[in-house]
C-alpha positions as CSV (number, residue, x, y, z in Angstrom):
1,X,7.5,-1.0,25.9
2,X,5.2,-2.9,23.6
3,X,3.0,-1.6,21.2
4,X,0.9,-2.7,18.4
5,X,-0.7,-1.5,15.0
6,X,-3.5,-2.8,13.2
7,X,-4.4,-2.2,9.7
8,X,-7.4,-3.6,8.4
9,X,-8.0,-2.4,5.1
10,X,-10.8,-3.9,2.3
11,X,-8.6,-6.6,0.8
12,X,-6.3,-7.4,3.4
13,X,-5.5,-6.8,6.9
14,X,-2.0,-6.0,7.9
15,X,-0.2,-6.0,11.9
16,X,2.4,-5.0,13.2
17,X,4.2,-5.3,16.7
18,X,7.0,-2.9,18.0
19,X,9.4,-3.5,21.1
20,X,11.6,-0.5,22.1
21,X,11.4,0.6,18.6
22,X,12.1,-2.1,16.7
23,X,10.0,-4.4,14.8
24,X,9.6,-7.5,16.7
25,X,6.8,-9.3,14.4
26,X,4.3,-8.7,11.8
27,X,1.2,-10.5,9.7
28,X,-0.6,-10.0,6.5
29,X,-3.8,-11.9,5.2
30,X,-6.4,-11.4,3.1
31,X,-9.1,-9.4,4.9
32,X,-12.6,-11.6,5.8
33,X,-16.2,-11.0,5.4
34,X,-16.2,-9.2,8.8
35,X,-13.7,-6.6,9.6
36,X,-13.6,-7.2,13.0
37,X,-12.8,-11.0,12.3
38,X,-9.7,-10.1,9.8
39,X,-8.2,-7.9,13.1
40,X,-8.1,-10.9,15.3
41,X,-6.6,-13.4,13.0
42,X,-4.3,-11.2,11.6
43,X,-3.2,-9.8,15.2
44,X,-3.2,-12.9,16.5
45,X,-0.8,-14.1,14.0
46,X,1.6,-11.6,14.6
47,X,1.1,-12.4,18.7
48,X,1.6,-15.8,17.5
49,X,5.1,-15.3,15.7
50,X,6.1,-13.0,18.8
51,X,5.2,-14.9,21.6
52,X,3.0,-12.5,22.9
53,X,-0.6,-12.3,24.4
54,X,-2.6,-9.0,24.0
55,X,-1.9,-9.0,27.7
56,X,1.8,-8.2,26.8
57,X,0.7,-5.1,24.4
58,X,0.7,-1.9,26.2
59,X,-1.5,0.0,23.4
60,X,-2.8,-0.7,20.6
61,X,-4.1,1.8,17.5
62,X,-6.7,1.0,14.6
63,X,-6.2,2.3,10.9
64,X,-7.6,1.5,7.6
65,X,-10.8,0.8,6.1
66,X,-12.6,-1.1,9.3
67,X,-10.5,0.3,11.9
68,X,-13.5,1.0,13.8
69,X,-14.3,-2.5,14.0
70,X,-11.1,-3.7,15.7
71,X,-12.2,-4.3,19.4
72,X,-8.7,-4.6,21.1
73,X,-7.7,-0.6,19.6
74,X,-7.7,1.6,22.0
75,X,-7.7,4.4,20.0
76,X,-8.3,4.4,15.5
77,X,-6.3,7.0,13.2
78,X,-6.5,7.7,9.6
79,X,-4.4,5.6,7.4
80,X,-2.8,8.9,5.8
81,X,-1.2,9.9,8.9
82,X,-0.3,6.2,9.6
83,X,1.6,5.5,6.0
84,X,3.3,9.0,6.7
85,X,4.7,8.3,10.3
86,X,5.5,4.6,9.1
87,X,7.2,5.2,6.3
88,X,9.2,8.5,7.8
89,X,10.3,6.2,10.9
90,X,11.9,3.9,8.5
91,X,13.4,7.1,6.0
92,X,13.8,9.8,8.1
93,X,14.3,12.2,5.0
94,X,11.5,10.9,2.7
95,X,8.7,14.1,2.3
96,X,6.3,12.1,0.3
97,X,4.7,8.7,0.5
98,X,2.7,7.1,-2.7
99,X,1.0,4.6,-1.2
100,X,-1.1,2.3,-3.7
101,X,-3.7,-0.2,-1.5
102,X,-6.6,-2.4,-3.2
103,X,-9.1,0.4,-3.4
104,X,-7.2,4.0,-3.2
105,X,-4.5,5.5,-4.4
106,X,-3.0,8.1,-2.3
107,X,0.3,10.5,-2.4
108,X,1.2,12.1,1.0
109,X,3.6,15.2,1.5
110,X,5.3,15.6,4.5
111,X,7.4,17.2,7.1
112,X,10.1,16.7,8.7
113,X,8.7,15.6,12.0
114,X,6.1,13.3,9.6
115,X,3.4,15.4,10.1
116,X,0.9,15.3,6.7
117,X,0.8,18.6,5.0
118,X,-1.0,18.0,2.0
119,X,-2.5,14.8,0.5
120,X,-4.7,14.0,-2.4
121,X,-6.0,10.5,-3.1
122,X,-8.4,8.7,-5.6
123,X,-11.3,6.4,-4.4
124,X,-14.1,6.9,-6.8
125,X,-12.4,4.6,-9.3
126,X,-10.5,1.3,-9.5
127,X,-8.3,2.7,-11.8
128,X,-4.8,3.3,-10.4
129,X,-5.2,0.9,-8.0
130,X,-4.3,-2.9,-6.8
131,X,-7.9,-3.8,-7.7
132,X,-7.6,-2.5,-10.9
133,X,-4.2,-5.0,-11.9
134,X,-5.9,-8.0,-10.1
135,X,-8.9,-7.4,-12.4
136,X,-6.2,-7.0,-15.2
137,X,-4.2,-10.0,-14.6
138,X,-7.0,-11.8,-14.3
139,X,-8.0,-10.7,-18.0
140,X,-4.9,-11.9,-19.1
141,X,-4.7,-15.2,-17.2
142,X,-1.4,-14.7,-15.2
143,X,-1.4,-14.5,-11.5
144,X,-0.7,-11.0,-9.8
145,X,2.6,-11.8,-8.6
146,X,3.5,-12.4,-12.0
147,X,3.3,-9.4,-13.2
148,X,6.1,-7.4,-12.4
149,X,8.5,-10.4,-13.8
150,X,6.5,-10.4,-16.8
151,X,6.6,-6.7,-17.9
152,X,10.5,-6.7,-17.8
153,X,10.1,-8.8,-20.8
154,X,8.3,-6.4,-22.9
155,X,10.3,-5.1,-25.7
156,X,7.4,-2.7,-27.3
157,X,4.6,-1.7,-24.0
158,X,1.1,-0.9,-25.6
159,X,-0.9,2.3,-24.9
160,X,-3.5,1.9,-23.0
161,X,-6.4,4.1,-23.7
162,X,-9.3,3.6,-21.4
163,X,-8.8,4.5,-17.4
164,X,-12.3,2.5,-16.7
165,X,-11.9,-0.6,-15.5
166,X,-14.9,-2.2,-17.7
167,X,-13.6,-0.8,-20.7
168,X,-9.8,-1.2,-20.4
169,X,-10.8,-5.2,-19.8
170,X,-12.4,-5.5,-22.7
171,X,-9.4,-3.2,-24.9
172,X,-6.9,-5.5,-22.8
173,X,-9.2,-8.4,-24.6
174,X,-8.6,-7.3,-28.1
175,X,-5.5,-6.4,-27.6
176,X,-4.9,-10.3,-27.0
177,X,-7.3,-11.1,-29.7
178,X,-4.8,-9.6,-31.9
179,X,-1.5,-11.2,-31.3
180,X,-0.3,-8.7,-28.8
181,X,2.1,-10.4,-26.8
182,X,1.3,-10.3,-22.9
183,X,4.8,-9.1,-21.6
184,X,3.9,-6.1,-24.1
185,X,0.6,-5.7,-22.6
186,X,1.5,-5.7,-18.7
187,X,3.9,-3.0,-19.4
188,X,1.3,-0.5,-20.6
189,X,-1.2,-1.3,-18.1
190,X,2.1,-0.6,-15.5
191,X,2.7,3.0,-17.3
192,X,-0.6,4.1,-17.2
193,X,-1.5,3.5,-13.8
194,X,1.6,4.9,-12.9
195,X,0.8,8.2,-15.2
196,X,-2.2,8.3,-13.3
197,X,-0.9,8.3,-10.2
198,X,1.9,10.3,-11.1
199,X,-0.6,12.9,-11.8
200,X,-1.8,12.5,-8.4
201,X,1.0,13.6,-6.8
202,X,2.3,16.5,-9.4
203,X,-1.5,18.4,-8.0
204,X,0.1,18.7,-4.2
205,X,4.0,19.3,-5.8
206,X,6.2,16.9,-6.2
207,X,9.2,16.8,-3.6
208,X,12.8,14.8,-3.5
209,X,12.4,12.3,-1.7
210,X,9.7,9.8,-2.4
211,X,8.9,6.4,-1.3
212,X,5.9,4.0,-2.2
213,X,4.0,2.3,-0.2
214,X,0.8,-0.3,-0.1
215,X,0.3,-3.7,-2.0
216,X,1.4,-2.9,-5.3
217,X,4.9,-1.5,-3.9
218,X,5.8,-5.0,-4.3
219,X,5.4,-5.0,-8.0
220,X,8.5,-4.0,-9.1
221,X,7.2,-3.6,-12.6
222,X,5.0,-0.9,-10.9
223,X,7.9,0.5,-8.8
224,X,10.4,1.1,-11.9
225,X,7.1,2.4,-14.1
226,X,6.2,4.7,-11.3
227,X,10.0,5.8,-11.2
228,X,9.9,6.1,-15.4
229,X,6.4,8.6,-14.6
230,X,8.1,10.5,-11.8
231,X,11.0,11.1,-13.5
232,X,12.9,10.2,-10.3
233,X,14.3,7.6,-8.1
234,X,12.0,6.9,-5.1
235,X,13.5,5.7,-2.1
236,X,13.3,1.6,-1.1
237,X,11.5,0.4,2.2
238,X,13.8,-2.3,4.1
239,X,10.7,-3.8,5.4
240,X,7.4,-5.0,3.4
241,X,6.0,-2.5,2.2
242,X,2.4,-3.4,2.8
243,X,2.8,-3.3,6.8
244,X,3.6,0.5,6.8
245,X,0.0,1.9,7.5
246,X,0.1,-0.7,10.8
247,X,3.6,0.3,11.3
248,X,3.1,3.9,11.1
249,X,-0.1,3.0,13.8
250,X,2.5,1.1,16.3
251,X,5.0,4.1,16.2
252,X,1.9,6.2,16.8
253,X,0.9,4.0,19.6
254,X,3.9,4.6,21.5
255,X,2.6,8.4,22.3
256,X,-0.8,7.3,23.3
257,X,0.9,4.7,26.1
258,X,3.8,7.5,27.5
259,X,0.3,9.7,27.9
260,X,-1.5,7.0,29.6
């Protein structure tokens, strides 16, 4: 059986497409104007690599920010439910997913069988999120990829005092206006987002095994400050982990088809 997943979230759209449980292609771009447009192009991309039609899909779920613009879904589910079933069929013992996207941060405990127990997640505020670092890089002049490579260069990470996004641009500013070296100040913007986040998930109790999930899991200047916050390991995806809310919809998608 076939069965698709389609994340399309606010700054990029992600899908994935699952044969007999495994993972036979998948797509990421940066979301368009028009959710309903970023869910075709990034679906069809992942048809594309496949060498599949629609046609060949036997269901197909929604998730994320515009998942009720994605005409082909047959059904939409929330993306907390989606990140814990995606990143549980990958690590069958991970309890709690930290998933960090471009607008929301979220942390996710689970059960065993991947169903959410509790969940808390931030979206009133940049801060702690992918937007937040893009704004930051951006500040700085380095690209986003960048930044991961450049923190582990840091020999003396400043403190970063202002969670706003406005104000910590203009202290990451000074902080360049006075000779602070840029290695030095990508480091501190990595601990405290990860502090921040890191509090997020200490208010619904921490448990042992954690993964990360989202964008800015593939910042691994983020991953080792989240660790350094956490005070723990957290457990590595095999597969990108951006894809994991539309894989976690694919694996959901499975159900919906065996009920017809």
């Amino acid at each position: 059986m076939i069965t698709a997943g389609c994340d399309v979230g606010s700054l990029s759209a992600k899908a994935v497409i699952l044969k007999d449980g495994e993972i036979l292609a998948s797509h990421v771009i940066f979301a368009r104007p028009e959710p309903e447009d970023s869910a075709r192009e990034v679906m069809g991309g992942a048809l594309k690599t496949a060498g599949l039609t629609m046609d060949d899909v036997s269901c197909c779920l929604g998730t994320g920010y515009g998942r009720n613009a994605i005409p082909f879904a047959r059904a939409t589910v929330s993306e907390i439910a989606c990140h814990g079933v995606g990143a549980q069929w990958l690590l069958p013992d991970v309890r709690m997913v930290i998933d960090i996207g471009g607008q929301d941060a979220k942390a996710i405990r689970l059960d065993a069988k991947g169903n959410v127990i509790r969940y808390a997640y931030n979206d009133k505020c940049a801060s702690g999120t992918g937007r937040f670092l893009e704004i930051m890089a951006g500040a700085m002049g380095i690209s986003l990829d960048e930044m991961g490579r450049v923190s582990f260069s840091s020999g003396n990470p400043v403190t970063i005092s202002n969670q706003c996004v406005v104000f910590a641009e203009t202290e990451i500013i000074s902080l360049i206006n006075a000779g602070r070296d840029i290695p030095d100040i990508v480091a501190g913007l990595h601990r405290a987002m990860a502090h921040r986040v890191a509090s997020l998930a200490r208010g619904i109790e921490l448990d042992e095994e954690i993964t990360m999930t989202g964008g800015v899991a593939k910042n691994p200047g983020m991953f080792a400050a989240l660790e350094e916050a956490l005070g723990t390991k957290l457990s590595r995806l095999s597969v990108d982990p951006q894809i994991i809310g539309a894989l976690g919809a694919a694996v959901m998608a499975g159900d919906v088809a065996c009920q017809g």
